[in-house]
C-alpha atoms as a printed R data frame, in Angstrom:
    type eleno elety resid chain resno      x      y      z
1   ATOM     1    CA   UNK     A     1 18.843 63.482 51.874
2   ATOM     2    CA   UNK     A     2 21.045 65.454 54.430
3   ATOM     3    CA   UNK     A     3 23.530 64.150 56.744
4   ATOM     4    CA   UNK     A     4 21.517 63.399 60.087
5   ATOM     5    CA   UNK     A     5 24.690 65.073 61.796
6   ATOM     6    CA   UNK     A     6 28.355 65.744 61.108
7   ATOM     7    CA   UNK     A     7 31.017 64.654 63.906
8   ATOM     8    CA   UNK     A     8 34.398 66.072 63.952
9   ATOM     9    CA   UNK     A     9 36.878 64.211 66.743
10  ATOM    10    CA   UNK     A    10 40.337 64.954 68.095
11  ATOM    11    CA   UNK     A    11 42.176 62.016 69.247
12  ATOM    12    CA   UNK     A    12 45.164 64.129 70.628
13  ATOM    13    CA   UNK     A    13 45.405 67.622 69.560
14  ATOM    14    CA   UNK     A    14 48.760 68.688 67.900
15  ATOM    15    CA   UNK     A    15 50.842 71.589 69.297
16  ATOM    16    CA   UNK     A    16 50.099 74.111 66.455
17  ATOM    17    CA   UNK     A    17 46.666 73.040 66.131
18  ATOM    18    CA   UNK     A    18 44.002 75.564 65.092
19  ATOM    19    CA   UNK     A    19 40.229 76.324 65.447
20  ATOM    20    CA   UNK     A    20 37.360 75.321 63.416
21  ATOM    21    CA   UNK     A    21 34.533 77.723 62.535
22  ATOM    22    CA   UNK     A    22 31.064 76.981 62.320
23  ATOM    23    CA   UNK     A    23 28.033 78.999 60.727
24  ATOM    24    CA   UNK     A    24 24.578 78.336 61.750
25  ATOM    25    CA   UNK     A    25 23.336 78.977 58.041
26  ATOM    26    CA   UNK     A    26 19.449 77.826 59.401
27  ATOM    27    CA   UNK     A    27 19.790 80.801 61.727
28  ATOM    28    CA   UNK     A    28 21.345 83.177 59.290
29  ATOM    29    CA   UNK     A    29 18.112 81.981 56.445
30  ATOM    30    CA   UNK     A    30 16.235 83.021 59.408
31  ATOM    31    CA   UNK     A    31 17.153 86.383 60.386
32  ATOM    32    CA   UNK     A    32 16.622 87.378 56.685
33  ATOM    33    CA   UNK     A    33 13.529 89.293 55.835
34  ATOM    34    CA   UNK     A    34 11.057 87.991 54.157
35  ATOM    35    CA   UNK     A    35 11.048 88.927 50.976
36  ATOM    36    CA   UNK     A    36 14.916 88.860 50.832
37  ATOM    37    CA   UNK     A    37 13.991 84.984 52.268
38  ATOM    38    CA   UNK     A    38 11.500 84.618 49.248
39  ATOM    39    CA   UNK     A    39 13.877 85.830 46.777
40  ATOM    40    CA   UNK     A    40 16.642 83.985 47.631
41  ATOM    41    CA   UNK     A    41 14.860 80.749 47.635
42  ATOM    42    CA   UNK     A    42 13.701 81.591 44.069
43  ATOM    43    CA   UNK     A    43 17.415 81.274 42.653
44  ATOM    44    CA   UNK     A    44 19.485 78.551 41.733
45  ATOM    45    CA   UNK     A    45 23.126 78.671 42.128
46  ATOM    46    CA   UNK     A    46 26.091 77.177 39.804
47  ATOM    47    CA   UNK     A    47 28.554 75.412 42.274
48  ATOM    48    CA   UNK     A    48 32.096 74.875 41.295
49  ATOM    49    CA   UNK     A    49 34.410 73.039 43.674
50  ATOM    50    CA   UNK     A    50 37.543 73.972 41.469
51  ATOM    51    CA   UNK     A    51 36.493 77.408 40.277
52  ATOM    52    CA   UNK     A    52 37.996 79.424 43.230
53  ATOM    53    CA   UNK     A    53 40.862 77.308 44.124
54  ATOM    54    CA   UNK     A    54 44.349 76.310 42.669
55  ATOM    55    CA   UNK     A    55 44.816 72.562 41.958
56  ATOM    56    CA   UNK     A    56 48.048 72.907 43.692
57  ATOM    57    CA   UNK     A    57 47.300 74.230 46.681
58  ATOM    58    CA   UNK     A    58 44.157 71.833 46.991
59  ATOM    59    CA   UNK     A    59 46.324 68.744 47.848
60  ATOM    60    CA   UNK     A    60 44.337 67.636 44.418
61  ATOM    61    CA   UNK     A    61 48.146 66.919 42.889
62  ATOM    62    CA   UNK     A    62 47.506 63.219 43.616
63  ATOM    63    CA   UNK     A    63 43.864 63.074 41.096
64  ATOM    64    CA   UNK     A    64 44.448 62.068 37.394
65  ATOM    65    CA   UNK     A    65 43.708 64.751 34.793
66  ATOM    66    CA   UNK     A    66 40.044 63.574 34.368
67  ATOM    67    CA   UNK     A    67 39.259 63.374 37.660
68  ATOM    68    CA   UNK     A    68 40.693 67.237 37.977
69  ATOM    69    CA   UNK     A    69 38.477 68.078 34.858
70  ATOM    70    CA   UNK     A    70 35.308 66.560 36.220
71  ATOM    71    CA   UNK     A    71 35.938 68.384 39.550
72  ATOM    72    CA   UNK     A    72 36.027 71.764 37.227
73  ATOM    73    CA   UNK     A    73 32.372 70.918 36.443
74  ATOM    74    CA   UNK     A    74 29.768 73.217 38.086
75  ATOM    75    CA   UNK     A    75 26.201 71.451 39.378
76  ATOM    76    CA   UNK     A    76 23.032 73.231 39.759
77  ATOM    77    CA   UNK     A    77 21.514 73.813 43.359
78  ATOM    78    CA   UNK     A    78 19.238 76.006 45.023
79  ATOM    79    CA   UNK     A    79 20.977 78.560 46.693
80  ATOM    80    CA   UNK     A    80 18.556 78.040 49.919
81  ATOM    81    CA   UNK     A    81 17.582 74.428 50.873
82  ATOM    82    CA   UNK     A    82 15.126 72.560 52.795
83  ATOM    83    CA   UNK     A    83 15.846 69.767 54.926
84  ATOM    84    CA   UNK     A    84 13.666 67.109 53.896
85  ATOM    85    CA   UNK     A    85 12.188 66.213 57.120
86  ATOM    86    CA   UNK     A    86 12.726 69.137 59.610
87  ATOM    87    CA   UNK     A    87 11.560 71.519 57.127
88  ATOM    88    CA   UNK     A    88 14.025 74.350 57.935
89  ATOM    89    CA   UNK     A    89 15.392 76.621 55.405
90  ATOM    90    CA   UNK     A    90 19.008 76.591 55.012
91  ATOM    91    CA   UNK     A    91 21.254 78.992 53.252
92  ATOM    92    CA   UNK     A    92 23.551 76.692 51.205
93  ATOM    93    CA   UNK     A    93 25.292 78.654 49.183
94  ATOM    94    CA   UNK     A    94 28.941 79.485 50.144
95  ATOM    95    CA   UNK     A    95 31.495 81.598 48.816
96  ATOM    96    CA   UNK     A    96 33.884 78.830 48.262
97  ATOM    97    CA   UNK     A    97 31.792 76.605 46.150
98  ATOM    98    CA   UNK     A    98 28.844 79.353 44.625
99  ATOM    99    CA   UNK     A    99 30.577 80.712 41.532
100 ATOM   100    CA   UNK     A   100 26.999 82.642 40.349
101 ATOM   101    CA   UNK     A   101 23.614 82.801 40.124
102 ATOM   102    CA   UNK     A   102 22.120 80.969 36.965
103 ATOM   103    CA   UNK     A   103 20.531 83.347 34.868
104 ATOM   104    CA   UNK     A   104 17.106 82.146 33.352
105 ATOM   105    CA   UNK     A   105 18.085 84.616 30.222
106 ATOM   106    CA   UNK     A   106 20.230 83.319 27.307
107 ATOM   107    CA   UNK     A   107 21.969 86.362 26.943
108 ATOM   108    CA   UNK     A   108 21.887 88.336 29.944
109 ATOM   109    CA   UNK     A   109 22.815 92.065 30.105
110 ATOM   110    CA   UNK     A   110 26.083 93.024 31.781
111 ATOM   111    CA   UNK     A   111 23.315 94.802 34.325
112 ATOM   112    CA   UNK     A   112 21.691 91.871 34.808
113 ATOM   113    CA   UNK     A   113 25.127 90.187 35.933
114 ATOM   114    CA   UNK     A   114 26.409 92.409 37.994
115 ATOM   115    CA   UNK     A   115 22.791 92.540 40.124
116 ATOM   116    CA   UNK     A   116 22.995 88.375 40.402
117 ATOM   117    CA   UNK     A   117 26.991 89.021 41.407
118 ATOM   118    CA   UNK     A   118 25.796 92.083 44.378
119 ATOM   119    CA   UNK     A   119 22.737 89.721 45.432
120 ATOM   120    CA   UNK     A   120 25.237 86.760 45.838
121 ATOM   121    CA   UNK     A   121 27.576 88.906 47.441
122 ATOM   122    CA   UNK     A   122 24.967 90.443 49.635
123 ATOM   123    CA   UNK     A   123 24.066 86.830 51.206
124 ATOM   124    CA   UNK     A   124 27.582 85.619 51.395
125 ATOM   125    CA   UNK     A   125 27.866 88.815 53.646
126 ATOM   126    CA   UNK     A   126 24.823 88.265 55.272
127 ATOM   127    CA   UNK     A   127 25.771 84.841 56.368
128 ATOM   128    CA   UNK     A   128 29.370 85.075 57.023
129 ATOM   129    CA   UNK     A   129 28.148 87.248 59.988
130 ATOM   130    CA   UNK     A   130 30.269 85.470 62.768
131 ATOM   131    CA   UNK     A   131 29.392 87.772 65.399
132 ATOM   132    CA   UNK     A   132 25.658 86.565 64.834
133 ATOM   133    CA   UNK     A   133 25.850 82.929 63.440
134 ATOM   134    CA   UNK     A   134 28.978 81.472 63.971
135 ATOM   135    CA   UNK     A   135 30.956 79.110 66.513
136 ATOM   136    CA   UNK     A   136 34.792 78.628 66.976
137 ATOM   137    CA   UNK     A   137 35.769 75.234 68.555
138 ATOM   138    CA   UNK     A   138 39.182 75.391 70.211
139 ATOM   139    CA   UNK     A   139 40.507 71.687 70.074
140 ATOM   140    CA   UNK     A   140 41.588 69.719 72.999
141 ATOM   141    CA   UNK     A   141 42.776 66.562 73.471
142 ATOM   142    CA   UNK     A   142 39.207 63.668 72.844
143 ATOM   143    CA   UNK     A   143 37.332 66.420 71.655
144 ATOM   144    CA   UNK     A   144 33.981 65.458 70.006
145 ATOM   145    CA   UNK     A   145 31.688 67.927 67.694
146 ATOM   146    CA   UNK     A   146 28.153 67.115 66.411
């Protein structure tokens, strides 16, 4: 089940503090067409919280070896999701956790790869459109974001 909400707070707001970004990823499932909307909720994704980062520069120094290995591990999702009681579409992939598409073929051809890497691509573009779906918060002092 979802989070009901998230809530970010600034008790007091350091002198070199910086924004946080938001994406409305409902809004950006939305403004897909349909049959790009269809097709993307047809795919799983493989989602691996080490696979694009450094274990240094994560602030992961502190984890034992096996707890760095079983952060290596990829899980299975759906690349679009449904909240369980609003029933909005989401788009939950992301391209700092999505490493790929999962193929359905055993061995897939390098064509079929590189069309699961551009359609990945293609909705990471879609819905890292800040212009359209995004929100920068500018912290003050006893700030509060739901």
């Amino acid at each position: 089940m979802p989070c009901k909400v998230t809530i970010l707070k600034s008790e007091i707001r350091p002198e070199l503090c910086g924004a946080t970004d938001y994406l409305d990823t409902v809004s950006a499932f939305y403004a897909l067409p349909a049959d790009k909307q269809a097709h993307y909720r047809a795919l799983l994704g493989k989602y691996c919280y080490l696979n694009h980062k450094n274990v240094s520069s994560t602030g992961m120094d502190n984890l034992r070896p096996e707890e760095i290995e079983k952060a290596r591990e990829c899980a299975i999702h759906p690349l679009i999701t449904k909240h369980p009681r609003t029933g909005q579409y989401n788009v939950y992939a992301n391209p700092s956790h999505t490493n790929s598409i999962l193929l359905h073929a055993n061995h897939p051809t390098d064509e079929e790869v590189a069309a699961a890497r551009a359609d990945l691509q293609a909705l990471f573009a879609h819905t890292g459109q800040f212009d359209r779906f995004g929100y920068r918060h500018e912290w003050k002092d006893h700030d509060v974001v739901i």
